[in-house]
N, C-alpha and C positions, 0 to 999 in steps of 0.2 A: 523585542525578541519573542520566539516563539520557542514552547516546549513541546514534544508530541513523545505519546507514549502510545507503544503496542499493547494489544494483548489478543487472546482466540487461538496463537499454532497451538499443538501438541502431535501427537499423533495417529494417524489416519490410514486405514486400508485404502487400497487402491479402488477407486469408485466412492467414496465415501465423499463428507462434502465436512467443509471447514468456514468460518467466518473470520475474519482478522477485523479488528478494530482499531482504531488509532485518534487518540484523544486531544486535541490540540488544546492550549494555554498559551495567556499569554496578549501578544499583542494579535490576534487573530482576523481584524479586523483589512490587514495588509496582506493575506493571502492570497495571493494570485490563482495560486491550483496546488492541489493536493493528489500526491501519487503513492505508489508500490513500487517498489521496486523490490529484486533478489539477487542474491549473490549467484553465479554461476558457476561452473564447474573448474573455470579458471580463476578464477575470485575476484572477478569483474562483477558490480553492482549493475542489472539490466532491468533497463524498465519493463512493466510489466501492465501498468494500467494507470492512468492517469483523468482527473476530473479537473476539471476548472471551477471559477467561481462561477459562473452562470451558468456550470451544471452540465458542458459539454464534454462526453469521454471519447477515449479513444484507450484501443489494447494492441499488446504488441500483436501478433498473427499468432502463435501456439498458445497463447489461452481465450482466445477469440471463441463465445459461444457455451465456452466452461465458467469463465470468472464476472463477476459483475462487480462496477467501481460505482459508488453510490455517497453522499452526504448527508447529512443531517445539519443542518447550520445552526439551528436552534441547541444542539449539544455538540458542534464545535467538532465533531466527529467526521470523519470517513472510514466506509466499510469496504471489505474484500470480501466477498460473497465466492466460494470456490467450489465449486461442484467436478463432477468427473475427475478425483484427481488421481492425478499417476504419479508412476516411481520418481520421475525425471521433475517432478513440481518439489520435492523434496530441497530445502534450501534455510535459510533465515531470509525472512520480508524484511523489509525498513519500511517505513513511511517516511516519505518525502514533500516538504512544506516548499514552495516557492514565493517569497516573499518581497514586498516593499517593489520599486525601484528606481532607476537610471545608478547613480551611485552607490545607493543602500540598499538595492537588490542582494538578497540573501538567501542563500538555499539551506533547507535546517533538517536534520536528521533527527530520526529513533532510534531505540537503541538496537530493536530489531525481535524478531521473535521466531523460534524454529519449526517450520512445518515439517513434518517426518510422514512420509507415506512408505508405508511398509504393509504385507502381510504378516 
């Protein structure tokens, strides 16, 4: 099993810039890739930026250029690096583990944390 814990929302005027952390535990060695994800306006969870284990990312298209997805292996971590942000970036993140697989593929959640852009 894997544990992940958030932390870094609070927050943030618009333009301003935020980091998200997210700590993983646990059985860490079986991580596939490690992502972001946010709740939407509809309260759908929508990815948002995603790393693999050998460090390749990809972003959705509207934070492409603003947010950087980045790891740390030796502390078990992935960061959300979020620059330029706006009203509409305003949400709670999760961190999302992909784990193990063929039958004991496992997808593991945060608990999640709330970025607030406001002036």
């Amino acid at each position: 099993q894997v544990q992940l814990v958030e932390s870094g929302g609070g927050l943030v005027h618009p333009g301003g810039s935020l980091r998200l952390s997210c700590a993983a535990s646990g059985s860490v060695d079986r991580i596939n890739a490690l992502a972001w994800y946010r709740r939407d306006i509809g309260n759908q969870r929508v990815l948002v930026a995603v790393i693999t284990s050998g460090g390749i990312t990809d972003y959705v298209d509207f934070v492409k250029g603003r947010f950087t997805i980045s790891r740390d292996n030796a502390k078990n971590t992935v960061y959300l690096q979020m620059n330029s942000l706006k009203p509409e970036d305003t949400a709670v993140y999760y961190c999302n583990a992909d784990w193990g697989s063929g039958n004991s593929r496992t997808i593991y959640w945060g608990q999640g944390t709330q970025v607030t852009v406001s002036s």
